[in-house]
N, CA, C and O atoms as a MOPAC input file, in Angstrom:
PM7 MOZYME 1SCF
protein

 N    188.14300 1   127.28500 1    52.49400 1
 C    188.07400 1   125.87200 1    52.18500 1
 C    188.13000 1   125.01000 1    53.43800 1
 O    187.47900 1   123.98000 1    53.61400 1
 N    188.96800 1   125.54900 1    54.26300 1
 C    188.91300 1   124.92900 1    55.36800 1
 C    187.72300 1   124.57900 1    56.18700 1
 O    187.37000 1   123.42800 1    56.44300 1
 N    187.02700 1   125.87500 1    56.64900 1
 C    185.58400 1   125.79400 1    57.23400 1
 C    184.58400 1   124.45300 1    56.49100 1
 O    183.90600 1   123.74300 1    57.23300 1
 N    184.59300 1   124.30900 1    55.52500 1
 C    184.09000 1   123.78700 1    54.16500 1
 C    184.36700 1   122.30200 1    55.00500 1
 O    183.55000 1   121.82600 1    55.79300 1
 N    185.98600 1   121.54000 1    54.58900 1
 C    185.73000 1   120.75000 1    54.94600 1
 C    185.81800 1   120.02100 1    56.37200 1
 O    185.99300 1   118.81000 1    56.50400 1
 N    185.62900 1   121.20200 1    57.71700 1
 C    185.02700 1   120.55800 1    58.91300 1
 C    183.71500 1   120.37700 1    58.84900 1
 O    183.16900 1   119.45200 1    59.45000 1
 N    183.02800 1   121.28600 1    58.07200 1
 C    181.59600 1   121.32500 1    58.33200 1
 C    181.25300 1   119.64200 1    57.67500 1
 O    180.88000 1   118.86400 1    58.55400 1
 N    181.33300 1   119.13000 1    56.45500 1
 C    181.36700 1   117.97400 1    56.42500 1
 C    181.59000 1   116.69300 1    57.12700 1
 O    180.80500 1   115.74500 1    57.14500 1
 N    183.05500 1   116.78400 1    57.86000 1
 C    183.05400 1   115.78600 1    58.65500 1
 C    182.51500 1   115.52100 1    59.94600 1
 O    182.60900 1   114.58100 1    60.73400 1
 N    181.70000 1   117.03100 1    59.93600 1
 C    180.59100 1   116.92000 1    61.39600 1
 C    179.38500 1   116.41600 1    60.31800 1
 O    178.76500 1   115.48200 1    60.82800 1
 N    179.11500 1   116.60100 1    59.60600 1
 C    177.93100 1   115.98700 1    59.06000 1
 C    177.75200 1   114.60000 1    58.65800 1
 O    176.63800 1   114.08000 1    58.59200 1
 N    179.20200 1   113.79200 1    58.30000 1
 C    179.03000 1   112.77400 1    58.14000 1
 C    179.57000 1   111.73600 1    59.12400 1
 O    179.57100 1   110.57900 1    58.70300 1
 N    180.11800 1   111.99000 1    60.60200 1
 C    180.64500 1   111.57400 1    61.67100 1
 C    182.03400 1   110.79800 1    61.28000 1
 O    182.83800 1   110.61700 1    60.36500 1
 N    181.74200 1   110.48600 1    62.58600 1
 C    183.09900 1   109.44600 1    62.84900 1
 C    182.66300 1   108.54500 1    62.19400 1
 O    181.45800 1   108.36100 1    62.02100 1
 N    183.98100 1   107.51900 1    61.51200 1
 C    183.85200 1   106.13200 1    60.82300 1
 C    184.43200 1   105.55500 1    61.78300 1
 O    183.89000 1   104.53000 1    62.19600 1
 N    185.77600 1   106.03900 1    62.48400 1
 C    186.41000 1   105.06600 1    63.40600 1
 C    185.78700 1   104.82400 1    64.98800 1
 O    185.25900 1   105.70500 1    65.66600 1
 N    185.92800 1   103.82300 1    65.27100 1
 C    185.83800 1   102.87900 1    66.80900 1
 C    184.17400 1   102.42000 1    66.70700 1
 O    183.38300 1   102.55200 1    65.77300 1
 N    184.05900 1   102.03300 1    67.59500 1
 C    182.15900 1   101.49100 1    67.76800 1
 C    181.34500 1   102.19500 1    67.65800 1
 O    181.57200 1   103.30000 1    68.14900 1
 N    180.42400 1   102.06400 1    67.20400 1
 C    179.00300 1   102.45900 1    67.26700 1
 C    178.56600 1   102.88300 1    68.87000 1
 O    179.17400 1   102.88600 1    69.94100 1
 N    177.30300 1   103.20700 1    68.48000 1
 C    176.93300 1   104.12500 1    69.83400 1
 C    176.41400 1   102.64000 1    70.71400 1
 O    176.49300 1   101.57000 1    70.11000 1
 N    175.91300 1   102.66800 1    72.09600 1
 C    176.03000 1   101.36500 1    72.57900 1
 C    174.50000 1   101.54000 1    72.80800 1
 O    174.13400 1   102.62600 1    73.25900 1
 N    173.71600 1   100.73700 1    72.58400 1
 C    172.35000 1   100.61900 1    73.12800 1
 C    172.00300 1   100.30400 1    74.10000 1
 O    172.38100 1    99.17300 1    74.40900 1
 N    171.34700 1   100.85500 1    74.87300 1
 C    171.17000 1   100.77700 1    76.99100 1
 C    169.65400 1   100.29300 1    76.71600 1
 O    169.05500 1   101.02400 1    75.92700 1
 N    168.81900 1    99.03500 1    77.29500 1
 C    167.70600 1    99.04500 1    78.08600 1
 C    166.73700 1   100.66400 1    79.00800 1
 O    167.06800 1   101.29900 1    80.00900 1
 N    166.00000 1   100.75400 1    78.44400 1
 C    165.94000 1   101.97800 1    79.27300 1
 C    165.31000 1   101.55000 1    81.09500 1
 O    165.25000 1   102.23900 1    82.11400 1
 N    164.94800 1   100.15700 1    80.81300 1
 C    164.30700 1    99.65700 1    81.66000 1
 C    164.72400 1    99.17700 1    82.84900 1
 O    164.14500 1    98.81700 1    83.87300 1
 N    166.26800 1    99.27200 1    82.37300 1
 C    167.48700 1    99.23700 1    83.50200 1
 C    167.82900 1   100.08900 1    84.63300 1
 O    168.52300 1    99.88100 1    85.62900 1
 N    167.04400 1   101.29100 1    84.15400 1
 C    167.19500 1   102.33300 1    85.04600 1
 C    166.48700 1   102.61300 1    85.56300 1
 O    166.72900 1   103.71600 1    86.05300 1
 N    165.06400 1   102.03400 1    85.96600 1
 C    164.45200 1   102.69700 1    86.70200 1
 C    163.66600 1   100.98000 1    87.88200 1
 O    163.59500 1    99.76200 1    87.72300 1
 N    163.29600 1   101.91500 1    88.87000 1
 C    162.63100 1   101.12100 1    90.01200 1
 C    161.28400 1   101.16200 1    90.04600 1
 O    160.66600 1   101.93500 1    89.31400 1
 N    160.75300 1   100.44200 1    90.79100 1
 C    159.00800 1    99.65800 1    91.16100 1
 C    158.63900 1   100.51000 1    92.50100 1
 O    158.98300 1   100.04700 1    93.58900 1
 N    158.18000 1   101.33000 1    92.45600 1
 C    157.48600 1   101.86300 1    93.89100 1
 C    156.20300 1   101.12300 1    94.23900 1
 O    155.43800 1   100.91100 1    93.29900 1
 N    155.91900 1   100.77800 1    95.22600 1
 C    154.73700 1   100.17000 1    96.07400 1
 C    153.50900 1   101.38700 1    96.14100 1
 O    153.72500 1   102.07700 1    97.13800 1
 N    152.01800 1   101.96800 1    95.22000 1
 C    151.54400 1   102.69600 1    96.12100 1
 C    150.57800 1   102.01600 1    97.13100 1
 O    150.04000 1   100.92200 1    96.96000 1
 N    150.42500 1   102.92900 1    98.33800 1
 C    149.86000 1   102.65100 1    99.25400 1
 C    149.08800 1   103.50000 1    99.72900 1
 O    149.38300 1   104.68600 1    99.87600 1
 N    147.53500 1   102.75800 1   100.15300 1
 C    146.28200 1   104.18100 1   100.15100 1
 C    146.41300 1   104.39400 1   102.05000 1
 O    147.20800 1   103.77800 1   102.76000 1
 N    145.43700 1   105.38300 1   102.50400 1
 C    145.33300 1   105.11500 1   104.20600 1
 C    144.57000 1   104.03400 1   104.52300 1
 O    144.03300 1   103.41500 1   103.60400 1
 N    144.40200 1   103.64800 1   105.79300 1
 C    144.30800 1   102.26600 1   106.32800 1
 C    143.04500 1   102.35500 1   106.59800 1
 O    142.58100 1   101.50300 1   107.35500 1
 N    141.77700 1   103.84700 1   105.82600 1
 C    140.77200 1   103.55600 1   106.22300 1
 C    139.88500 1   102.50100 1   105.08200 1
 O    138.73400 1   102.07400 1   105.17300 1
 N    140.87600 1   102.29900 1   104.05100 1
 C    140.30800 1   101.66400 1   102.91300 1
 C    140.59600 1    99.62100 1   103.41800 1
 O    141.28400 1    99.11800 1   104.30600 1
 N    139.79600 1    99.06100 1   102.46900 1
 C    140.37600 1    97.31600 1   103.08600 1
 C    141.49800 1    97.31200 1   102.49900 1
 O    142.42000 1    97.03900 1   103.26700 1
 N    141.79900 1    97.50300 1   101.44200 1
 C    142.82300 1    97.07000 1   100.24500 1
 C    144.29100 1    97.75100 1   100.41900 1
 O    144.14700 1    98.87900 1    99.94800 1
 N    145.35800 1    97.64100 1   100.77500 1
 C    146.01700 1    98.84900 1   101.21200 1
 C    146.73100 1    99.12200 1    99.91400 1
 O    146.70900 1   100.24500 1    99.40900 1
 N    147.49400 1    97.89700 1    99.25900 1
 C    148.43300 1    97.89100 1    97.93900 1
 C    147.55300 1    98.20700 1    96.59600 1
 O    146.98600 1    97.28400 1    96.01100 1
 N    147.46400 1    99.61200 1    96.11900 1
 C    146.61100 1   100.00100 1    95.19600 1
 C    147.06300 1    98.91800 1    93.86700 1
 O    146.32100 1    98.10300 1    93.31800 1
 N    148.60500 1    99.21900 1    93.54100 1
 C    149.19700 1    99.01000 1    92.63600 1
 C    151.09000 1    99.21700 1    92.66300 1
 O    151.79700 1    99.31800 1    93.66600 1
 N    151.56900 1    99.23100 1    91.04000 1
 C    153.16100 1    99.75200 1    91.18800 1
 C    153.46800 1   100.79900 1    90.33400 1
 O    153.08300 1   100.81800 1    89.16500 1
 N    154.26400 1   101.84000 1    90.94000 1
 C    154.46600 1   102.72200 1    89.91500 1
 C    156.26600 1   102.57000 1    89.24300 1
 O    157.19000 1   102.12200 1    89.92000 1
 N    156.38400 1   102.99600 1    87.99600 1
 C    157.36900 1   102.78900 1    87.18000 1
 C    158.44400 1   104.27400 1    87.26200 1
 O    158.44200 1   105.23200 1    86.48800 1
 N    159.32800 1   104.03800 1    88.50400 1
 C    160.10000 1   105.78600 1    88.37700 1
 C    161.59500 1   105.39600 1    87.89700 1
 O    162.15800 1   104.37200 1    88.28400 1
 N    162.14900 1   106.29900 1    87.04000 1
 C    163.34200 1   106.51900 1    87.14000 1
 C    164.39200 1   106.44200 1    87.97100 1
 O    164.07600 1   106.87000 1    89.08100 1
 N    165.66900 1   106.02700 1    87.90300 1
 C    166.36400 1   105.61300 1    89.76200 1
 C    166.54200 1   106.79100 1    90.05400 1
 O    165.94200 1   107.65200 1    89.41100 1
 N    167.53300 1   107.19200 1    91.24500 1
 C    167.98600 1   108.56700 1    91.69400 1
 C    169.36700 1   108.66600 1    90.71600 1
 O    170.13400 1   107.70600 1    90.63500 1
 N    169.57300 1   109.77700 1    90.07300 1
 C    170.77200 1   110.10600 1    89.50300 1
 C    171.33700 1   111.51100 1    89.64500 1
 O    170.93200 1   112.40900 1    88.90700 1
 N    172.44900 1   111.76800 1    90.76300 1
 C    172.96900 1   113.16900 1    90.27200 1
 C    171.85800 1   113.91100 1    91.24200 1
 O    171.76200 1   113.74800 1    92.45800 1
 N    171.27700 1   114.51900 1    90.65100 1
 C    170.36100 1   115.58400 1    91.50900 1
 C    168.99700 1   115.50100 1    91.57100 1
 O    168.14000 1   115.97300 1    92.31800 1
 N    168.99700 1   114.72000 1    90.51100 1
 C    167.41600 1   114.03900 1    90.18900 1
 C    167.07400 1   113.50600 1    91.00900 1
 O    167.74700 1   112.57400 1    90.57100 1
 N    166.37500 1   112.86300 1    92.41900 1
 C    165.77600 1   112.26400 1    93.27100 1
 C    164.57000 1   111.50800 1    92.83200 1
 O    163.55000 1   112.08600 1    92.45300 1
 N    164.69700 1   110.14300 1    92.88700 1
 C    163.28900 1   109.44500 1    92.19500 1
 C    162.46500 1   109.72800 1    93.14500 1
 O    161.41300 1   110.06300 1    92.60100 1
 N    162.32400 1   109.79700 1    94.74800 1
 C    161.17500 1   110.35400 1    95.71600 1
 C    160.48900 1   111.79300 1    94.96000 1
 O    159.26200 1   111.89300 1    94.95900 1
 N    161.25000 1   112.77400 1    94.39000 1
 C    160.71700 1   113.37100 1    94.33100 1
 C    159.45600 1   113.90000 1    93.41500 1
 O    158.37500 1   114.48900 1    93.41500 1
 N    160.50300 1   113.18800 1    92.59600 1
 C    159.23700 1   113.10500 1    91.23200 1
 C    158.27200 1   112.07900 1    91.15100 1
 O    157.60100 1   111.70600 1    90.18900 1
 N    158.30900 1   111.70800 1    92.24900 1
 C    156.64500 1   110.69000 1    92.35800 1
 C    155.89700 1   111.67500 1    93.21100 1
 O    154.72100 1   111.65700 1    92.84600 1
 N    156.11000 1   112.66300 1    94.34700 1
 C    155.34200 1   113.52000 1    95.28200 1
 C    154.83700 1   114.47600 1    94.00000 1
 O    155.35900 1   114.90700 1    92.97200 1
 N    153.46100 1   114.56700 1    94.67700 1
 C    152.09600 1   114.68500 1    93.93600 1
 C    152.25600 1   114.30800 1    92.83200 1
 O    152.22000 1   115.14700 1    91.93200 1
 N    152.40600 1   113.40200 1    92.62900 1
 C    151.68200 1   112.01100 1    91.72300 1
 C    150.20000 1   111.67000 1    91.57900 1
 O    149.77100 1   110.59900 1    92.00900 1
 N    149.41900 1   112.56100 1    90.98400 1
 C    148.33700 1   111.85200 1    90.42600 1
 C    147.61000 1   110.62100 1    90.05800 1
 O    147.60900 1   110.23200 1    88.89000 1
 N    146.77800 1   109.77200 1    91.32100 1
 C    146.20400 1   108.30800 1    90.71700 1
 C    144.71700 1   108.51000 1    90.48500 1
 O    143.98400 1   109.36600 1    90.98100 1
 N    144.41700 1   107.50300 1    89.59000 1
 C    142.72100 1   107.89000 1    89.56900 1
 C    142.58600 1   106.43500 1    89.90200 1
 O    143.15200 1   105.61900 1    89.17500 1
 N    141.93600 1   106.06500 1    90.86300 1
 C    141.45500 1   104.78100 1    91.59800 1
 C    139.89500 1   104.58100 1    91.53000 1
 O    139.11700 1   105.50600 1    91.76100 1
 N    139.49800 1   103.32200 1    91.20100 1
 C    138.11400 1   103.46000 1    91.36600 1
 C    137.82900 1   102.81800 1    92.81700 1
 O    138.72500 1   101.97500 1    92.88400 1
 N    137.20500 1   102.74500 1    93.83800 1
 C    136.32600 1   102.61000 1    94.81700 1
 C    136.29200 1   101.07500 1    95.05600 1
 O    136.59800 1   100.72000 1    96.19500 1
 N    135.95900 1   100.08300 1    94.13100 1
 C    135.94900 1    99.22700 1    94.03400 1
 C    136.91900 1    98.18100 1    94.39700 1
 O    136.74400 1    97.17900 1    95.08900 1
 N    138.48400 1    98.80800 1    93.51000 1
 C    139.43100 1    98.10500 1    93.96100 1
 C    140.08300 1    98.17200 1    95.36400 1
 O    140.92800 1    97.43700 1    95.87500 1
 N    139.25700 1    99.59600 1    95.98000 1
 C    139.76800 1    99.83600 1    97.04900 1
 C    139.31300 1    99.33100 1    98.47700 1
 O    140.02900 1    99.19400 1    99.47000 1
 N    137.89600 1    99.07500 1    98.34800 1
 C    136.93400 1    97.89000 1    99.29200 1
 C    136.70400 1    96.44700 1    98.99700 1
 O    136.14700 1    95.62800 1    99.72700 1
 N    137.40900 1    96.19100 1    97.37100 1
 C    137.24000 1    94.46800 1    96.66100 1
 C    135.95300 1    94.62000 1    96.99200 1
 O    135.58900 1    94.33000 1    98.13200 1
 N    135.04200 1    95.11100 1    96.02200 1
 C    133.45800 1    95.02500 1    96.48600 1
 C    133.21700 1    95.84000 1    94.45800 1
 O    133.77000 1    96.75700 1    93.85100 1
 N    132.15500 1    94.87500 1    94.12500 1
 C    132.22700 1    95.08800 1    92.90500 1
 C    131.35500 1    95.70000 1    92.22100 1
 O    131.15000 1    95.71100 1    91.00700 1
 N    130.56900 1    96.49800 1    93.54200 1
 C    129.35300 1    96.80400 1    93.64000 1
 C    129.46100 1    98.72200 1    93.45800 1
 O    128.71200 1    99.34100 1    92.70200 1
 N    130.36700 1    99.28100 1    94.18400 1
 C    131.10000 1   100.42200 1    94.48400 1
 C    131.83100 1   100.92100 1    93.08600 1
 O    132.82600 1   100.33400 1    92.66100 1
 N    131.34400 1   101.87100 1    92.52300 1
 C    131.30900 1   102.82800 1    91.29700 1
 C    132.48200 1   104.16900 1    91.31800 1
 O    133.12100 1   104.67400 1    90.39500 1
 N    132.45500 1   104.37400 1    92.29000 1
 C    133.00200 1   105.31900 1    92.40400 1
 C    134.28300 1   105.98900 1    91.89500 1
 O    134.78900 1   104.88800 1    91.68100 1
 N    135.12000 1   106.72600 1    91.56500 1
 C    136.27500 1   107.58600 1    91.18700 1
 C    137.07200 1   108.09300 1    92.39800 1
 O    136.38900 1   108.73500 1    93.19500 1
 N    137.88100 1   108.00000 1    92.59300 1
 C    138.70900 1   108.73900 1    93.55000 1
 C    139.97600 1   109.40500 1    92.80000 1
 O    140.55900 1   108.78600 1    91.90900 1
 N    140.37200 1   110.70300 1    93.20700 1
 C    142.11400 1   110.74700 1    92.29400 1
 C    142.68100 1   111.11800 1    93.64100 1
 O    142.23700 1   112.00000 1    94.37600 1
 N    143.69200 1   110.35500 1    93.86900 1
 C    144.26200 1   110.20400 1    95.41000 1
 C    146.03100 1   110.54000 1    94.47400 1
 O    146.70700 1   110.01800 1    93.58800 1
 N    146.09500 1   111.86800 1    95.50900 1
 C    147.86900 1   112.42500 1    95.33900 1
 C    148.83500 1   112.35200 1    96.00700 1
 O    148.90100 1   112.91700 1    97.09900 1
 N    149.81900 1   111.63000 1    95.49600 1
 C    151.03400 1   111.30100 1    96.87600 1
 C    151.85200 1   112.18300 1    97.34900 1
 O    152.55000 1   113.10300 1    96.92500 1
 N    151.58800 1   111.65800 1    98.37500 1
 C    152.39700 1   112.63000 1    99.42700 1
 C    154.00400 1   112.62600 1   100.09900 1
 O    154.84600 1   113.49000 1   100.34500 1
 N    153.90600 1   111.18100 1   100.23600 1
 C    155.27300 1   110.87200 1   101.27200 1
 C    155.95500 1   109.65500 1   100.78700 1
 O    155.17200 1   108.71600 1   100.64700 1
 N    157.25500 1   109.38200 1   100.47200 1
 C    157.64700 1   108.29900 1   100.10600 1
 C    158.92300 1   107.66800 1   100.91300 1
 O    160.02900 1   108.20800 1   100.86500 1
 N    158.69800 1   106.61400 1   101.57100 1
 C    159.11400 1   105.85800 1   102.66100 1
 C    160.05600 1   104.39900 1   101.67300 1
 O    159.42800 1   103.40600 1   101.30600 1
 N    161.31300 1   104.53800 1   101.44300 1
 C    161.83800 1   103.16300 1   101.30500 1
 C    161.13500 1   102.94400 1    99.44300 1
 O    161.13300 1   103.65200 1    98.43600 1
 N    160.84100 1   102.15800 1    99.64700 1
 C    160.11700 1   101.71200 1    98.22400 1
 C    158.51500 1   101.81600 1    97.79600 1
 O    157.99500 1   101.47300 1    96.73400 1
 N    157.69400 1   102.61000 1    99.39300 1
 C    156.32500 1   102.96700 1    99.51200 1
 C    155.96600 1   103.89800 1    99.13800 1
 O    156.84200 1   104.75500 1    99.02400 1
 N    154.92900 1   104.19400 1    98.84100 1
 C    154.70700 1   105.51300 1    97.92800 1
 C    153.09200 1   106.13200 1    98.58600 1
 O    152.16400 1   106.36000 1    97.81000 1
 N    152.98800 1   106.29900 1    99.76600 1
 C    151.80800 1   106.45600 1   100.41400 1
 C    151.22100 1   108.07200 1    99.89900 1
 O    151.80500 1   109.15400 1    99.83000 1
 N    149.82500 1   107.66900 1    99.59300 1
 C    149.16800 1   108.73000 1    98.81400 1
 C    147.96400 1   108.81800 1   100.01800 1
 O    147.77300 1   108.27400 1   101.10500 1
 N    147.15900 1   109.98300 1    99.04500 1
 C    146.07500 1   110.67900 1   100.44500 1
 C    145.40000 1   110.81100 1    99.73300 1
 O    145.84800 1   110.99000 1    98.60000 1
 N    143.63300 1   110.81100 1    99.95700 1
 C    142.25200 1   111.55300 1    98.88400 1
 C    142.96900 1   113.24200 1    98.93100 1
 O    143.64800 1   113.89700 1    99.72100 1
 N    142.27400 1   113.45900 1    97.42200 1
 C    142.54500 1   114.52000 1    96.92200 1
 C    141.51000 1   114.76000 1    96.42400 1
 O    141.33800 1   115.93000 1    96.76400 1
 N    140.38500 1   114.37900 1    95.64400 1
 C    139.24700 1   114.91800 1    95.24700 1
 C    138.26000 1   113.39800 1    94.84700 1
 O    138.74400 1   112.33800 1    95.24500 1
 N    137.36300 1   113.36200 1    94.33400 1
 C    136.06600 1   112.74400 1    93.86300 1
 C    135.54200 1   112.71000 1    92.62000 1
 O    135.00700 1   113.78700 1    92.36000 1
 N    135.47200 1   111.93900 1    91.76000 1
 C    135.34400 1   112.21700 1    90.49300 1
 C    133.47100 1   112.44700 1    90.32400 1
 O    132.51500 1   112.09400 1    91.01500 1
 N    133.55800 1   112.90100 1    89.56500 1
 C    131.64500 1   113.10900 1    89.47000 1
 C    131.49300 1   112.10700 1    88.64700 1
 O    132.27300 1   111.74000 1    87.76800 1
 N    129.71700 1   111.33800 1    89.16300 1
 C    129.65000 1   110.49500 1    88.67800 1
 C    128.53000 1   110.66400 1    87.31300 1
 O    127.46900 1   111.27700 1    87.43600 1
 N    128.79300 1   110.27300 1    86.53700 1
 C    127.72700 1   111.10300 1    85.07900 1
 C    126.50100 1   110.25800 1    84.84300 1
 O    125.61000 1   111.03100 1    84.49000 1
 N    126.08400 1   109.09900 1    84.87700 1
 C    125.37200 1   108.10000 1    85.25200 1
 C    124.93600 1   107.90500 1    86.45000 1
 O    125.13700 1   107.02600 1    87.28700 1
 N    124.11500 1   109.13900 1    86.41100 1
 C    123.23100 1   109.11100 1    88.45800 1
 C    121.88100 1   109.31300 1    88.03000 1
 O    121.49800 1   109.34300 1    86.86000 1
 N    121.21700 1   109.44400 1    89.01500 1
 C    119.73100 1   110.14400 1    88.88700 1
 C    119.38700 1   111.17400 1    87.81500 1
 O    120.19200 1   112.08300 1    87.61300 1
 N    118.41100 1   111.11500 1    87.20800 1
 C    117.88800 1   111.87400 1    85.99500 1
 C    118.15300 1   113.80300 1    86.82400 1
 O    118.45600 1   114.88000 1    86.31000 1
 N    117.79200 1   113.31400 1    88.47700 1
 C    117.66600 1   115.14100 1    88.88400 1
 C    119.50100 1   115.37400 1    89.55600 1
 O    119.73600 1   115.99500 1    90.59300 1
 N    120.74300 1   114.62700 1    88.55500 1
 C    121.71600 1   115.17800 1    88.92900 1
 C    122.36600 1   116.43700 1    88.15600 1
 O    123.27500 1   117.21500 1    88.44500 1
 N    121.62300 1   116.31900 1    87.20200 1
 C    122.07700 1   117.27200 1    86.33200 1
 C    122.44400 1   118.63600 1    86.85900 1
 O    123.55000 1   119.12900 1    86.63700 1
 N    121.30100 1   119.37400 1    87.71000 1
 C    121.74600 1   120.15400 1    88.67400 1
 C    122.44300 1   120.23900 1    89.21600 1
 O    122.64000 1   121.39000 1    89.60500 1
 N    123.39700 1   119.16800 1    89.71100 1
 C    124.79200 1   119.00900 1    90.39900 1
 C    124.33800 1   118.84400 1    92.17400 1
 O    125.15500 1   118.83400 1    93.09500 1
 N    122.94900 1   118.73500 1    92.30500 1
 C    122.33100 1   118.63600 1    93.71000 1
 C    123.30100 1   117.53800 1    94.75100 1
 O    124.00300 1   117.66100 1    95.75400 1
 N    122.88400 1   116.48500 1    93.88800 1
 C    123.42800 1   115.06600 1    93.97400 1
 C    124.67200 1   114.88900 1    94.11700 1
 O    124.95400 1   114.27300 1    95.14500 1
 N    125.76900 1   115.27900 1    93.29600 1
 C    126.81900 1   115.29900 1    93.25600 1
 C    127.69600 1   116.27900 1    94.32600 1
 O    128.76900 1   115.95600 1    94.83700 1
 N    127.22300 1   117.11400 1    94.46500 1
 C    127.67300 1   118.23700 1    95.57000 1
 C    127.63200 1   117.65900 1    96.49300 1
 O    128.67300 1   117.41300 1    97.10200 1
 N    126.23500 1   117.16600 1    97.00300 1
 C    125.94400 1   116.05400 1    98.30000 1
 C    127.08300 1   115.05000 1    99.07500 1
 O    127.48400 1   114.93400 1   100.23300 1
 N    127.44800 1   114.22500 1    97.43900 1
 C    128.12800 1   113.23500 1    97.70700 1
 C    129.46600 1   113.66900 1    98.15200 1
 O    130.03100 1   113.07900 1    99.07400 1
 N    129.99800 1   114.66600 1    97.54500 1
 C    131.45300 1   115.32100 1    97.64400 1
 C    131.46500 1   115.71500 1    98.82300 1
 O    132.26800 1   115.27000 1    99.64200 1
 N    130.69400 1   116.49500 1    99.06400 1
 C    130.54900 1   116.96700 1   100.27700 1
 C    130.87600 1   116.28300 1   101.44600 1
 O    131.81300 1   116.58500 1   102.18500 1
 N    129.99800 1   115.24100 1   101.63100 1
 C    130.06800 1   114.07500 1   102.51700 1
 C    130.98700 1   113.56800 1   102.79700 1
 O    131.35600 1   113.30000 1   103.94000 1
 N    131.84500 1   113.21400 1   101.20100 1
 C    133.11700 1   112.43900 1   101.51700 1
 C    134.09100 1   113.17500 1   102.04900 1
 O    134.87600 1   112.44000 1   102.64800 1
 N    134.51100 1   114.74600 1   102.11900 1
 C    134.95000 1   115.65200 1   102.24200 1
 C    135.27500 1   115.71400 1   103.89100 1
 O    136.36500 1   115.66200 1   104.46000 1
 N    134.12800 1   115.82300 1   104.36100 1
 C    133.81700 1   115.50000 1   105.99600 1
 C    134.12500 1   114.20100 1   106.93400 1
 O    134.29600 1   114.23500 1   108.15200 1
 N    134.16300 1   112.81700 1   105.92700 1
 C    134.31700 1   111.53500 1   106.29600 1
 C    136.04400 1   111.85500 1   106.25900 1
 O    136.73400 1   111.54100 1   107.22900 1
 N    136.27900 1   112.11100 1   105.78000 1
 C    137.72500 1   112.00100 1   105.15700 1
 C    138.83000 1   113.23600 1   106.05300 1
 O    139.95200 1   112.96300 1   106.48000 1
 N    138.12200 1   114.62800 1   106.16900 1
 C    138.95800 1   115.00500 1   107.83200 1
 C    138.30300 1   114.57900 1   108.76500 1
 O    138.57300 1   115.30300 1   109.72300 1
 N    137.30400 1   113.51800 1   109.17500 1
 C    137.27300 1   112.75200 1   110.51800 1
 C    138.40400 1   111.63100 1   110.54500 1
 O    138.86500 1   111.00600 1   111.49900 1
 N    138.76000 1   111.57200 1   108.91300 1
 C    139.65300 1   110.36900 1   109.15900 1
 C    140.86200 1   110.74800 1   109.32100 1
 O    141.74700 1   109.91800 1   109.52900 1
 N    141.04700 1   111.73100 1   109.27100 1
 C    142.17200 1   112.39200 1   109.57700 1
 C    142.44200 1   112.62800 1   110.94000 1
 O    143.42100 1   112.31400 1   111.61700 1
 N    141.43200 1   113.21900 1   111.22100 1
 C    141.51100 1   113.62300 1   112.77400 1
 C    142.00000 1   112.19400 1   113.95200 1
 O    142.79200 1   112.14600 1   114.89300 1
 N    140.97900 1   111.06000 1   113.24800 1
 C    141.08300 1   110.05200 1   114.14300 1
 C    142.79800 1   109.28400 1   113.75100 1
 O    143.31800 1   108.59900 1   114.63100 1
 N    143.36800 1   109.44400 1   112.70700 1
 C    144.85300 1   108.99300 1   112.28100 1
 C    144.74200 1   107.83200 1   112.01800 1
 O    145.06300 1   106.89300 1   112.74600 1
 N    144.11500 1   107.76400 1   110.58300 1
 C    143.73500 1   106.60200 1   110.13000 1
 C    144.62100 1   105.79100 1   109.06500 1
 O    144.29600 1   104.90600 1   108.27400 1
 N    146.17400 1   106.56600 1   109.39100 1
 C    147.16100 1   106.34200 1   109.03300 1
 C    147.96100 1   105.29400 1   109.68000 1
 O    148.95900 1   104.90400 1   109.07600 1
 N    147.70000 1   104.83200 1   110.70300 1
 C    148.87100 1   104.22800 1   111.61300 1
 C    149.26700 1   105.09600 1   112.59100 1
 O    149.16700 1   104.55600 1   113.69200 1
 N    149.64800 1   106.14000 1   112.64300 1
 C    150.76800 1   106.99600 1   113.00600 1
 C    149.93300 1   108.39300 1   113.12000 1
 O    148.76200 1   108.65200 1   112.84300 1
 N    151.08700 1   109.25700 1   113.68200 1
 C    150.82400 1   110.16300 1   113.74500 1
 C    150.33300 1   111.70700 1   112.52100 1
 O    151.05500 1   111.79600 1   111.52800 1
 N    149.49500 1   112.49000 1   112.62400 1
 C    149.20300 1   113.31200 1   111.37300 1
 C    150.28900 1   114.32200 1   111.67400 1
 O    150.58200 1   114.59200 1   112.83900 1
 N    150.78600 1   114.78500 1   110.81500 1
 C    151.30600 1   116.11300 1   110.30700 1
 C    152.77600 1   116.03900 1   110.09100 1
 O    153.38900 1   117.02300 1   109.67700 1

């Protein structure tokens, strides 16, 4: 009988003292700055929404490789520029959240002869090569590595 009636009063809780307290969840977390390399015009992509640091949890960390998909456009203010970029972060400085190209999105609306992937390979390619010259030259500010 006993077992009987604990199991109940875990099922129907406590009646005495307050209720549970309702928290903002929005209280807890911070605004990171991202920021692209300095070969683009635009440097402030946007803000990202992280959790604070708690305990062992590190909010730096769980933004490194962070996935953005940026279009081209916002990144030269030129409204002309189509393009996809998904740029992954790397390093997080203070409240900055500086990210790097990571790949090229294919563009599906090209030339009738892209289908082959001629076109598209081309372009990747290219940017691929532009992008460790920009490296090479430290188109970061600062130093690479």
């Amino acid at each position: 009988m006993r077992v009987l009636r604990s199991n109940k009063q875990l099922r129907k809780g406590s009646k005495k003292g307050p209720g549970k307290k309702v928290v903002d969840p929005f209280s807890k977390k911070d605004w990171y700055d991202v920021k692209v390399p300095t070969m683009f015009n635009i440097r402030n992509v946007g803000k990202i929404l992280v959790t604070r640091t708690q305990g062992t949890k590190i909010a730096s960390d769980s933004l490194k490789g962070h996935v953005f998909e940026v279009s081209l456009a916002d990144l030269q203010n030129d409204e002309v520029a189509f393009r996809k970029f998904k740029l992954i972060a790397e390093n997080v400085h203070g409240k900055n959240c500086l990210i790097s190209m990571a790949w090229i999105l294919p563009v599906t609306k090209c030339a009738p002869w892209s289908k082959t992937g001629r076109k598209t390979k081309a372009i990747v390619t290219r940017a691929i090569a532009v992008f460790k010259n920009s490296l090479l030259k430290g188109y970061w500010g600062g130093s690479v590595g």
